[in-house]
mmCIF file as gemmi writes it, N, C-alpha and C atoms, coordinates in Angstrom:
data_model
loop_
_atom_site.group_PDB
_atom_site.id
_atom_site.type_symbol
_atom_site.label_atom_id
_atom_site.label_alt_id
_atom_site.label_comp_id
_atom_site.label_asym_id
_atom_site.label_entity_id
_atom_site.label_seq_id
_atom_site.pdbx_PDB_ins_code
_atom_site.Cartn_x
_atom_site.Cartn_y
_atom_site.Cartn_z
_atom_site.occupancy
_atom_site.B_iso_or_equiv
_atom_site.pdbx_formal_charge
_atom_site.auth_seq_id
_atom_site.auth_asym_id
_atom_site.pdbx_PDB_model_num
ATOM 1 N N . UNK Axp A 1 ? 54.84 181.765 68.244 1 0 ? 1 A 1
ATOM 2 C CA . UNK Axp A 1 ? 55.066 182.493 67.019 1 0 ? 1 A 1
ATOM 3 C C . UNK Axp A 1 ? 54.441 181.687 65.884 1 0 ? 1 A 1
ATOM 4 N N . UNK Axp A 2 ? 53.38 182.206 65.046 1 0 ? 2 A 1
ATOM 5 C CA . UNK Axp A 2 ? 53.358 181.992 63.951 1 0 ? 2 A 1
ATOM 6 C C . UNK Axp A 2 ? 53.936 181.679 62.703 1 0 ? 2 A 1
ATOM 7 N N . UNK Axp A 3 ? 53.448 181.547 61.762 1 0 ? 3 A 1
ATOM 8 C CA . UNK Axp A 3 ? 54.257 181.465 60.552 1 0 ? 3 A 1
ATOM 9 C C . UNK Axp A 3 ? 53.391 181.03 59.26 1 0 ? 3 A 1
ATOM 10 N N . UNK Axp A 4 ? 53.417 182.457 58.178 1 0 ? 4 A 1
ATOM 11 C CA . UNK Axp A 4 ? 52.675 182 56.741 1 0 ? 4 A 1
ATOM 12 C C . UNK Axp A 4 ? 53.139 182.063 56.325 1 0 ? 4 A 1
ATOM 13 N N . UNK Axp A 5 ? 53.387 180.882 54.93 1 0 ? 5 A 1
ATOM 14 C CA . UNK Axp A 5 ? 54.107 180.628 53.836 1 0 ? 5 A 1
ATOM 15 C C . UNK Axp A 5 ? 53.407 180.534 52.489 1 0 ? 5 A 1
ATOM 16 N N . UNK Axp A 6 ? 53.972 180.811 51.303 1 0 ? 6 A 1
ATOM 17 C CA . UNK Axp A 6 ? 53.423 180.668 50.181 1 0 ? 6 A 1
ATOM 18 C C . UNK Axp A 6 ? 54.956 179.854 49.269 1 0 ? 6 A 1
ATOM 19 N N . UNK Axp A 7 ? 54.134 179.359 48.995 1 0 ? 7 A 1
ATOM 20 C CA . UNK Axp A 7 ? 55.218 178.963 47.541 1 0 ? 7 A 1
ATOM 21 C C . UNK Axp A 7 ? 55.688 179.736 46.12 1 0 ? 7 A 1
ATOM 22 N N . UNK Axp A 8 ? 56.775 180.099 45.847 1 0 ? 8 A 1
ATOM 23 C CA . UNK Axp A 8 ? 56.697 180.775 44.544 1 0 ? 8 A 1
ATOM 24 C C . UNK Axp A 8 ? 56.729 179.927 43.441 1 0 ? 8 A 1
ATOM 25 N N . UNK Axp A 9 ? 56.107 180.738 42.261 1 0 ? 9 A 1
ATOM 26 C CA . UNK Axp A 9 ? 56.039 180.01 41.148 1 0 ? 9 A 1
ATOM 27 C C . UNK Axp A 9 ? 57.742 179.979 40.705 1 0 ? 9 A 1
ATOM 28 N N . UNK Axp A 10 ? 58.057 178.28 39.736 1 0 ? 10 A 1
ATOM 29 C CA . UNK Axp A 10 ? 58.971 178.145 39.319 1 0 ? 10 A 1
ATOM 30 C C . UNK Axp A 10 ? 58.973 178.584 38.039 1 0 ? 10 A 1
ATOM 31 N N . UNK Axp A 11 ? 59.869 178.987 37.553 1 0 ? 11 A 1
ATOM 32 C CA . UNK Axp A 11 ? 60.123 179.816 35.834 1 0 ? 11 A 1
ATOM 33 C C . UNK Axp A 11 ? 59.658 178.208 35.182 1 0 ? 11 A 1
ATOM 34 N N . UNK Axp A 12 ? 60.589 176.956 35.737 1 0 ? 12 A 1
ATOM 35 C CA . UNK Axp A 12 ? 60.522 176.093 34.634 1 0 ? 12 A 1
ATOM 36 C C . UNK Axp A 12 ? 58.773 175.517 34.445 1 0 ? 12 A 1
ATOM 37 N N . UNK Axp A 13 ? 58.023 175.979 35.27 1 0 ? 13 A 1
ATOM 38 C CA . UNK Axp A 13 ? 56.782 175.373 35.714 1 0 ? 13 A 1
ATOM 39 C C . UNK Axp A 13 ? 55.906 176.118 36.417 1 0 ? 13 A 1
ATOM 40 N N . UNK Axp A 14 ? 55.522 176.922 35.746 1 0 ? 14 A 1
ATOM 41 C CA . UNK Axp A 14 ? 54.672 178.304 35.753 1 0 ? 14 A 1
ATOM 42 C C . UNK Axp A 14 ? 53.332 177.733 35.846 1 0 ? 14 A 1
ATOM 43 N N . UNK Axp A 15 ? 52.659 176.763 35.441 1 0 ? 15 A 1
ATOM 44 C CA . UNK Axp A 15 ? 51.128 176.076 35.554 1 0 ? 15 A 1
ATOM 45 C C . UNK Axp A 15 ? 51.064 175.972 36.744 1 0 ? 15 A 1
ATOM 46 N N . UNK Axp A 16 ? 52.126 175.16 37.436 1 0 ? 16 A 1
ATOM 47 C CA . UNK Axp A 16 ? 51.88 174.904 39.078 1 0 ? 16 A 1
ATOM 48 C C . UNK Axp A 16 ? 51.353 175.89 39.87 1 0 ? 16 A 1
ATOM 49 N N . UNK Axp A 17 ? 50.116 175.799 40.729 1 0 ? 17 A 1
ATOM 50 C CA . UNK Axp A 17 ? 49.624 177.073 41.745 1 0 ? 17 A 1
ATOM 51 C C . UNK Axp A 17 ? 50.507 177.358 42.865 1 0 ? 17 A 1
ATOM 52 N N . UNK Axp A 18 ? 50.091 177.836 43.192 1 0 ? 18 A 1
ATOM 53 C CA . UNK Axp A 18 ? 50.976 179.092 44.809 1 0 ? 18 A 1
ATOM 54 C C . UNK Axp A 18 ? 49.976 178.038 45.84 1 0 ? 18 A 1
ATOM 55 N N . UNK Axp A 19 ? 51.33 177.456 46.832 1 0 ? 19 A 1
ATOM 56 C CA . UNK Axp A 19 ? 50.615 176.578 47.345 1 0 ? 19 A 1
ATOM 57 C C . UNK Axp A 19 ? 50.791 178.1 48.992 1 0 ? 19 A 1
ATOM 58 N N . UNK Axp A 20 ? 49.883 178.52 49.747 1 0 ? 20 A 1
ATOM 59 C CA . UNK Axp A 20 ? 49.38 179.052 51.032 1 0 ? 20 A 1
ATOM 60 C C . UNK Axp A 20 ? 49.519 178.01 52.259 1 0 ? 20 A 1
ATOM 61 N N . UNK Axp A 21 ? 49.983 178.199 53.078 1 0 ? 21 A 1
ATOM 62 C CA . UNK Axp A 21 ? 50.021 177.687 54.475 1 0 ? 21 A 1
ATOM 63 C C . UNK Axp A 21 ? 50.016 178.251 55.769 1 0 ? 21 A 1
ATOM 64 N N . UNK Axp A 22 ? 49.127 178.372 56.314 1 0 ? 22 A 1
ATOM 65 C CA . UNK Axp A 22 ? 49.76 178.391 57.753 1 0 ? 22 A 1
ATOM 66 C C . UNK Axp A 22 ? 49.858 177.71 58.754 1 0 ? 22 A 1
ATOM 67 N N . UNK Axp A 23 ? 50.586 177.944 59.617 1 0 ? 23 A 1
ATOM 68 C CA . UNK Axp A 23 ? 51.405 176.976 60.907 1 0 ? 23 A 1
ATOM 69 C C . UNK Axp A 23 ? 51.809 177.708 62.175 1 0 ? 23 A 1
ATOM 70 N N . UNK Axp A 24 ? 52.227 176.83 63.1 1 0 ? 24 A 1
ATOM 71 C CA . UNK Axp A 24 ? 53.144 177.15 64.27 1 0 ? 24 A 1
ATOM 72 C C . UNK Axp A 24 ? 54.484 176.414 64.189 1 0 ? 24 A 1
ATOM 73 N N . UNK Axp A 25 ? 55.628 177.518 64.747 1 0 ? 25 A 1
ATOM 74 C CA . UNK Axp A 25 ? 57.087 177.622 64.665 1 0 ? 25 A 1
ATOM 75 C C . UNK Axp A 25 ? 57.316 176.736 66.031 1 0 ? 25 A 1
ATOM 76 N N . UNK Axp A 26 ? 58.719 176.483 65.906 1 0 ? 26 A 1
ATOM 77 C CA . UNK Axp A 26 ? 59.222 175.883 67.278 1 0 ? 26 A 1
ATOM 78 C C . UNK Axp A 26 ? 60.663 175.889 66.769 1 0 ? 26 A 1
ATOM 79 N N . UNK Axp A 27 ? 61.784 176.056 67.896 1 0 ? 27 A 1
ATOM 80 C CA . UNK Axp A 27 ? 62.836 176.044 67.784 1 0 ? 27 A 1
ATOM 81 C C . UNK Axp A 27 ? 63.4 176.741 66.488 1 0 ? 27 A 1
ATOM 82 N N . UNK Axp A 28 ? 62.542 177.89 66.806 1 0 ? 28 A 1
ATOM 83 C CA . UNK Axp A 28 ? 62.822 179.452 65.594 1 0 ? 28 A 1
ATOM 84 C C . UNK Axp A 28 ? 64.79 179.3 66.112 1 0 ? 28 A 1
ATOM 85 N N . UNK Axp A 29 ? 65.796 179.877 65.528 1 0 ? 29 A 1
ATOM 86 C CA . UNK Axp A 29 ? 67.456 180.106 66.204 1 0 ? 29 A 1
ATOM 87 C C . UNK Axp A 29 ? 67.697 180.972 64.744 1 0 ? 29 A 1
ATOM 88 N N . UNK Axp A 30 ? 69.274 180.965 64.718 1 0 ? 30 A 1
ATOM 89 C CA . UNK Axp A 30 ? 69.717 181.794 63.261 1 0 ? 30 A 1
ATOM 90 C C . UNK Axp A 30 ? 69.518 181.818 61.968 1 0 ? 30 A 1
ATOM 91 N N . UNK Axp A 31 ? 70.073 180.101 61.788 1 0 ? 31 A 1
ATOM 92 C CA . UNK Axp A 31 ? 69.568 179.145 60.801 1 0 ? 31 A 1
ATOM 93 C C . UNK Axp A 31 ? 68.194 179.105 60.322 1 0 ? 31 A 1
ATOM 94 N N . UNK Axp A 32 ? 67.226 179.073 60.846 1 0 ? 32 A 1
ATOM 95 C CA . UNK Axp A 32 ? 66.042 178.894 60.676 1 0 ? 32 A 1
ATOM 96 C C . UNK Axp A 32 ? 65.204 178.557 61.411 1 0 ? 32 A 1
ATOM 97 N N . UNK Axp A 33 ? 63.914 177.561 61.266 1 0 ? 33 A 1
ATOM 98 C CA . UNK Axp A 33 ? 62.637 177.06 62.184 1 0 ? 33 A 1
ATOM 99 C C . UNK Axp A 33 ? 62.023 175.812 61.613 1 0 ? 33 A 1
ATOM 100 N N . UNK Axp A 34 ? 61.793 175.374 63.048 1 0 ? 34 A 1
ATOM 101 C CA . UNK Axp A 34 ? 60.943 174.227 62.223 1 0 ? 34 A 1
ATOM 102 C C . UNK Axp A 34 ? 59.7 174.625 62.85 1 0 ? 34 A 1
ATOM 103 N N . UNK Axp A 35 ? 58.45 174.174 61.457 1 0 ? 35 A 1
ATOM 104 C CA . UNK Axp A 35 ? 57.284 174.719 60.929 1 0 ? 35 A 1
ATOM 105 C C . UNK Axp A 35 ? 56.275 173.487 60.89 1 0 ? 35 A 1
ATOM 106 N N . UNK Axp A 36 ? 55.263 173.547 61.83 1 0 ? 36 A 1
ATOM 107 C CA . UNK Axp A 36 ? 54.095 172.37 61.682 1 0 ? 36 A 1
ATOM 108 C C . UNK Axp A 36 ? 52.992 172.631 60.575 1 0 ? 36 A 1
ATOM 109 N N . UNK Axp A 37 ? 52.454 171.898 59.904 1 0 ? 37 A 1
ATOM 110 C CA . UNK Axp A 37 ? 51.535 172.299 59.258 1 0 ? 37 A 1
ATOM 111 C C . UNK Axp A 37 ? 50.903 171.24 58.87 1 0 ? 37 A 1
ATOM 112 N N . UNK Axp A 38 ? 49.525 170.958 57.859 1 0 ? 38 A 1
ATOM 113 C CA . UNK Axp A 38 ? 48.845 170.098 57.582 1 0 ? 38 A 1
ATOM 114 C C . UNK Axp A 38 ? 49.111 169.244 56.324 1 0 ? 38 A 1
ATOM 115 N N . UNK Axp A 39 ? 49.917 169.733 55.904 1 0 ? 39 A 1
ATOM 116 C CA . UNK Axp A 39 ? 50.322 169.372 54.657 1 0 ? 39 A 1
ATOM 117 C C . UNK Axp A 39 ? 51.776 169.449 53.971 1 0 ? 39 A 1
ATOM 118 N N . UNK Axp A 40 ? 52.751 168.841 53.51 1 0 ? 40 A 1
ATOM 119 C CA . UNK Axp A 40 ? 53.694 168.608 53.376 1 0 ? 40 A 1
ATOM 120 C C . UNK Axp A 40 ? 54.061 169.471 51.895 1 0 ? 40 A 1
ATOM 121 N N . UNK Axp A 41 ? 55.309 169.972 52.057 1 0 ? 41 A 1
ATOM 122 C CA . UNK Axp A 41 ? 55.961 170.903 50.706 1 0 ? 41 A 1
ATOM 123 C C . UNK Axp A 41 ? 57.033 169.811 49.928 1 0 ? 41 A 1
ATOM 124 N N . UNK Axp A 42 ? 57.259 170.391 49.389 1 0 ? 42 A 1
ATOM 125 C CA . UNK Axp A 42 ? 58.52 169.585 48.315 1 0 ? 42 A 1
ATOM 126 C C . UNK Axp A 42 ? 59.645 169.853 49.025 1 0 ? 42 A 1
ATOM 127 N N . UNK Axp A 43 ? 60.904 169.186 49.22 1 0 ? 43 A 1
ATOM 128 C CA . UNK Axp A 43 ? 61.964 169.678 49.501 1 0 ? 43 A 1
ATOM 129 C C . UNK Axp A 43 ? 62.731 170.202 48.403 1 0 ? 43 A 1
ATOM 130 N N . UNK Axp A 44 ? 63.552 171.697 49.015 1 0 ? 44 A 1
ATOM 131 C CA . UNK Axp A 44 ? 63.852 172.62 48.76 1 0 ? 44 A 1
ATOM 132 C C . UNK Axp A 44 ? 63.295 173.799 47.947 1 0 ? 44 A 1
ATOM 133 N N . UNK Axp A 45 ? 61.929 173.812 48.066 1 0 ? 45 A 1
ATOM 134 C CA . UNK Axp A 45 ? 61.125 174.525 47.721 1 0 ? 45 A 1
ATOM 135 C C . UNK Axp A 45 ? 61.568 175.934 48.268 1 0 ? 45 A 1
ATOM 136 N N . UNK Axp A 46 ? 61.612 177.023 47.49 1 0 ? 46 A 1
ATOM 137 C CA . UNK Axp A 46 ? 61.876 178.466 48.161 1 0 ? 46 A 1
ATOM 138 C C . UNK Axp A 46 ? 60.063 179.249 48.519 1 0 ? 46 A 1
ATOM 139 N N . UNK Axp A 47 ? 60.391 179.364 49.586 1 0 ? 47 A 1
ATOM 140 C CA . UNK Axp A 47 ? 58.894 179.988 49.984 1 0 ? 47 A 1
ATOM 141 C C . UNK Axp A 47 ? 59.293 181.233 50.699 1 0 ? 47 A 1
ATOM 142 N N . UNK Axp A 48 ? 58.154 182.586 50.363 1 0 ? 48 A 1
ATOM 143 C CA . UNK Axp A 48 ? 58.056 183.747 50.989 1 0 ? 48 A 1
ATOM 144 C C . UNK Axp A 48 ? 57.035 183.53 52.254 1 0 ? 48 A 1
ATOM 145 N N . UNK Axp A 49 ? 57.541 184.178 52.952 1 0 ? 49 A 1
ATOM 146 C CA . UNK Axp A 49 ? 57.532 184.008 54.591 1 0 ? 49 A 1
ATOM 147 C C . UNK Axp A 49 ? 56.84 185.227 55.883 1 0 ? 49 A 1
ATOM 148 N N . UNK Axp A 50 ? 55.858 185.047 56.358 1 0 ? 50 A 1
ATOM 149 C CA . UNK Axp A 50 ? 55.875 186.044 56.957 1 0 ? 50 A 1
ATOM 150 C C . UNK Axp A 50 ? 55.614 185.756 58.499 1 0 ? 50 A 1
ATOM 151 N N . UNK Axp A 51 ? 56.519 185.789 59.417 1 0 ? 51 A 1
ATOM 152 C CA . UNK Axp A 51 ? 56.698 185.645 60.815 1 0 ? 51 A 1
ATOM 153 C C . UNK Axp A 51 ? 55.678 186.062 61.437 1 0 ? 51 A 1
ATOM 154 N N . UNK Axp A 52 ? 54.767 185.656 62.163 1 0 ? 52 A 1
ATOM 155 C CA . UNK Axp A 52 ? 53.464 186.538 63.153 1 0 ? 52 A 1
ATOM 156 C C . UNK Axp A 52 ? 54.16 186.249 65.177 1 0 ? 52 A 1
ATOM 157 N N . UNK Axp A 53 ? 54.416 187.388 65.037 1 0 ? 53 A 1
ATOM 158 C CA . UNK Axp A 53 ? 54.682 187.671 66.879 1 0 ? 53 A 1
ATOM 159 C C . UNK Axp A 53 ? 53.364 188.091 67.194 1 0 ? 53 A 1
ATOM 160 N N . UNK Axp A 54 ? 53.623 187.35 68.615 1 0 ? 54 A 1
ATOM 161 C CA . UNK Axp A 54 ? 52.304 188.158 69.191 1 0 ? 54 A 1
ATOM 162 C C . UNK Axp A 54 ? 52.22 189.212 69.872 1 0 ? 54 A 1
ATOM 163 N N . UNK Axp A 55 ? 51.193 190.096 69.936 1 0 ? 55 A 1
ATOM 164 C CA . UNK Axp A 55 ? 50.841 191.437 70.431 1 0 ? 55 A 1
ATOM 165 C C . UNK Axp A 55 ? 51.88 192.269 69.612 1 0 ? 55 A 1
ATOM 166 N N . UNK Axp A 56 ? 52.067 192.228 68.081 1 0 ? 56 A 1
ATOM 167 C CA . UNK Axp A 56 ? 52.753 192.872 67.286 1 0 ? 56 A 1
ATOM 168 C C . UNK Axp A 56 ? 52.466 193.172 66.006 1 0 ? 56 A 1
ATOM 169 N N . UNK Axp A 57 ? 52.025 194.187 65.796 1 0 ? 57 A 1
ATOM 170 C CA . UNK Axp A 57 ? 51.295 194.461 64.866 1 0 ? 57 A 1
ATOM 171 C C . UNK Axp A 57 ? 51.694 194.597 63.47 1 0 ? 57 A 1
ATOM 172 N N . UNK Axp A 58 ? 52.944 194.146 63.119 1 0 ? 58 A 1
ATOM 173 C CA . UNK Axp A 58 ? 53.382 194.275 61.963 1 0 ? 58 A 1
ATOM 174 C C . UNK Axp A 58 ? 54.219 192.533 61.603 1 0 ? 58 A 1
ATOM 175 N N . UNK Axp A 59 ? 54.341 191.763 60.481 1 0 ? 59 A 1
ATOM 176 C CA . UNK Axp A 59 ? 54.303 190.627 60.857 1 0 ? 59 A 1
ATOM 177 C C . UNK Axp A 59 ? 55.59 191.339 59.794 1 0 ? 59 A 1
ATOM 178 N N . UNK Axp A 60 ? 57.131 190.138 60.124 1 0 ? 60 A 1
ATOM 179 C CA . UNK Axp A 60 ? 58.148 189.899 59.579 1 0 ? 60 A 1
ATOM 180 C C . UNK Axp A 60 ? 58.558 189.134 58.657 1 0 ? 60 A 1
ATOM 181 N N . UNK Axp A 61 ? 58.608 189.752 57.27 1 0 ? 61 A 1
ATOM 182 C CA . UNK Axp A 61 ? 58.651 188.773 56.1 1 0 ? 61 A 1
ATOM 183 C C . UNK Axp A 61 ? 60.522 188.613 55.69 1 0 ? 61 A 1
ATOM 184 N N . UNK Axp A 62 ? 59.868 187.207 55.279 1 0 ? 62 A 1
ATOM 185 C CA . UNK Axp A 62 ? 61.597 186.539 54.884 1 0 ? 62 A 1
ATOM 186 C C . UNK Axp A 62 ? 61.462 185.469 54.101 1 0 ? 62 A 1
ATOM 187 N N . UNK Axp A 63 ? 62.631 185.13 53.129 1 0 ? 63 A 1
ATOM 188 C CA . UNK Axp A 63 ? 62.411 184.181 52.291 1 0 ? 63 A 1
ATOM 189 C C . UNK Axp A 63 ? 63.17 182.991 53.383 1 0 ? 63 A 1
ATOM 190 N N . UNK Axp A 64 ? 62.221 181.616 53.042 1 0 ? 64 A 1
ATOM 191 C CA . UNK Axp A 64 ? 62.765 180.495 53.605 1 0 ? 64 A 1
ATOM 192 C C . UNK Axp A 64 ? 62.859 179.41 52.485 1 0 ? 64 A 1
ATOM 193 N N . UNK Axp A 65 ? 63.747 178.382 52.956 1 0 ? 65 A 1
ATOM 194 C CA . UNK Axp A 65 ? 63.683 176.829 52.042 1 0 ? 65 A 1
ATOM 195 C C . UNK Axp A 65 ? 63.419 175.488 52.687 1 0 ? 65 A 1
ATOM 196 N N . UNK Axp A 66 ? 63.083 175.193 52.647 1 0 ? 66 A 1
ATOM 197 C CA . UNK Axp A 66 ? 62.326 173.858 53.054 1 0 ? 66 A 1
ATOM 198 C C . UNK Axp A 66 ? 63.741 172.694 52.64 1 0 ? 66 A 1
ATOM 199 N N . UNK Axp A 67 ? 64.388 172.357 53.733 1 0 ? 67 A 1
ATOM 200 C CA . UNK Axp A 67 ? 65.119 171.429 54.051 1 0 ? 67 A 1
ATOM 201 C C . UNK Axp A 67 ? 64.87 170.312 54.345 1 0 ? 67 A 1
ATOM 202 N N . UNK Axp A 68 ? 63.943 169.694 55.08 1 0 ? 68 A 1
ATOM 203 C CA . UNK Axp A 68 ? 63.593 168.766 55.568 1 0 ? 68 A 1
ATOM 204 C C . UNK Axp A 68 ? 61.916 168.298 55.591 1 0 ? 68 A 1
ATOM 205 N N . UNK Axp A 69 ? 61.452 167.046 55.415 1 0 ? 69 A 1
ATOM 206 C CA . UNK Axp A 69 ? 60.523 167.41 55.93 1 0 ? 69 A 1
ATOM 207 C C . UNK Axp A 69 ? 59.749 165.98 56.775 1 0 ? 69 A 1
ATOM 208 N N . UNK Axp A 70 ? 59.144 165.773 57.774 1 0 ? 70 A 1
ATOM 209 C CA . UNK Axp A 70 ? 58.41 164.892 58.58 1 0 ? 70 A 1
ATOM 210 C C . UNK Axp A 70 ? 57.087 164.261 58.714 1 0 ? 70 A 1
ATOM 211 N N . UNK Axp A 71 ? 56.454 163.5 58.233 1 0 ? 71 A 1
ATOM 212 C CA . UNK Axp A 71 ? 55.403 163.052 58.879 1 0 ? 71 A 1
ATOM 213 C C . UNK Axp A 71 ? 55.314 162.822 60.211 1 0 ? 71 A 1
ATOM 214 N N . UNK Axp A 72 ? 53.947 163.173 60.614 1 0 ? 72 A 1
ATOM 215 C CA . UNK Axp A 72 ? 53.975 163.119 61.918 1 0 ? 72 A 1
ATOM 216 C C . UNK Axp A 72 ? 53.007 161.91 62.143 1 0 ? 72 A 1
ATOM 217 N N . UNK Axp A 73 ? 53.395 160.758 62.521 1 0 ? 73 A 1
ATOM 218 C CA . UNK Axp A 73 ? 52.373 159.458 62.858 1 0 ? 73 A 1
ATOM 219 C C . UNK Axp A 73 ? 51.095 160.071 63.661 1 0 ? 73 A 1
ATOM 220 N N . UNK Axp A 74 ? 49.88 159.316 62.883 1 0 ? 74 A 1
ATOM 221 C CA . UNK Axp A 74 ? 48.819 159.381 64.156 1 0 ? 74 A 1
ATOM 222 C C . UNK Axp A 74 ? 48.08 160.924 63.852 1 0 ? 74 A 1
ATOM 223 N N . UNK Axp A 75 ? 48.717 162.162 63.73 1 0 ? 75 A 1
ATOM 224 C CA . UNK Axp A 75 ? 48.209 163.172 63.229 1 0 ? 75 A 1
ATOM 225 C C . UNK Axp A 75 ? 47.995 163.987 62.124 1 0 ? 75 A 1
ATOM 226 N N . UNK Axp A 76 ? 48.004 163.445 61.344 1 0 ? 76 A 1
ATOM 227 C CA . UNK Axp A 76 ? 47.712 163.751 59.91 1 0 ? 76 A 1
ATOM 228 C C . UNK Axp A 76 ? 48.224 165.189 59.494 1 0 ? 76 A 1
ATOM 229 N N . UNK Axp A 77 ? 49.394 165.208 59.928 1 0 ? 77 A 1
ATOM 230 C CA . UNK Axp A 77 ? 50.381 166.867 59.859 1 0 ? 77 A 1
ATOM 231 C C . UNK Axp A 77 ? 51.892 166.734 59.63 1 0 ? 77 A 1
ATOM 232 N N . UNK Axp A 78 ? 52.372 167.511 59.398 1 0 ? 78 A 1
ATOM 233 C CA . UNK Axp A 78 ? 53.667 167.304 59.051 1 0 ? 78 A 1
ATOM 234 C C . UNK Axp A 78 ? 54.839 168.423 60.092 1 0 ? 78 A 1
ATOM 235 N N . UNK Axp A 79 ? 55.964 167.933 60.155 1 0 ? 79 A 1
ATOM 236 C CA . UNK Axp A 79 ? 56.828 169.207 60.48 1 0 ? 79 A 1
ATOM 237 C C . UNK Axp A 79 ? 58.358 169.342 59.29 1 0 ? 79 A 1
ATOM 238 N N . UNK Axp A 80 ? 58.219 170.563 59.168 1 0 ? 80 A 1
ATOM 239 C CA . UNK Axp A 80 ? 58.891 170.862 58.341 1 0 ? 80 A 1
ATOM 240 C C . UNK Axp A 80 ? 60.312 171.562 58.797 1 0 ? 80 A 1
ATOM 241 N N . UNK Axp A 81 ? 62.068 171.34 58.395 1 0 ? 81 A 1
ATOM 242 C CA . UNK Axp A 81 ? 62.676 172.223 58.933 1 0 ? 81 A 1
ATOM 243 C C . UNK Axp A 81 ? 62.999 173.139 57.808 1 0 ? 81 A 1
ATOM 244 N N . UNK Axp A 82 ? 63.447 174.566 57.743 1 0 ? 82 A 1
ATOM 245 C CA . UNK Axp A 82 ? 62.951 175.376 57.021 1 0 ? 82 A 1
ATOM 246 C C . UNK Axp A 82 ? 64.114 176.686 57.874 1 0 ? 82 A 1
ATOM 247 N N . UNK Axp A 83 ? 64.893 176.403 55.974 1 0 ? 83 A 1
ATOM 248 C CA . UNK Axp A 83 ? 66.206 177.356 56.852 1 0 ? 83 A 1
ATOM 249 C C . UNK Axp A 83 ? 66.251 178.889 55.925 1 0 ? 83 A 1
ATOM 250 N N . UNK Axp A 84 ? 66.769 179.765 56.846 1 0 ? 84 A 1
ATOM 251 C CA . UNK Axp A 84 ? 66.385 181.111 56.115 1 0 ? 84 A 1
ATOM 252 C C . UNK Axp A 84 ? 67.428 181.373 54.939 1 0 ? 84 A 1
ATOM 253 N N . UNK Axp A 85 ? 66.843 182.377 54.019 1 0 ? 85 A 1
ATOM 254 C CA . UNK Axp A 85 ? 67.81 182.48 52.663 1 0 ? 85 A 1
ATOM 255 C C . UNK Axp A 85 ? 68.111 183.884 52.934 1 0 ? 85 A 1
ATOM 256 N N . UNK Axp A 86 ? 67.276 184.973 53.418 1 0 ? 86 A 1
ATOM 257 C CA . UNK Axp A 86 ? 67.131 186.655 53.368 1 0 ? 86 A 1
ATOM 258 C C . UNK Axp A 86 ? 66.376 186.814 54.979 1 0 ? 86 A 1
């Protein structure tokens, strides 16, 4: 399973850009997923979300927050855990 994220703009800090990502999921459950990607978010950042299944032609959007987040030694990527709000 996939997974694209964008960042929303904050009211207090509207200059800041819409940061785009995409990644692969692992240990998707109720709570949420944790999310690999190349580049690391802020914690507790609220990001809009859109789930990619495969052989499914319509992808599942949801707001997530960025709880946690990991460097990954050696690979220049990060994993992120990332729990659902909606």
């Amino acid at each position: 399973m996939g997974l694209r994220v964008s960042t929303l703009s904050r009211v207090a800090a509207p200059e800041e850009p819409s940061v785009s990502l995409e990644g692969a999921t692992e240990n998707v459950g109720n709570g949420g997923v944790c999310f690999f990607t190349d580049r690391p978010l802020p914690l507790n950042s609220v990001l809009r979300c859109e789930l990619t299944v495969a052989d499914t032609p319509v992808d599942i959007p949801t707001l997530m927050q960025v709880r946690w987040s990991q460097r990954l030694e050696g690979k220049g990527s990060y994993k992120l855990g990332l729990q659902f709000l909606l």
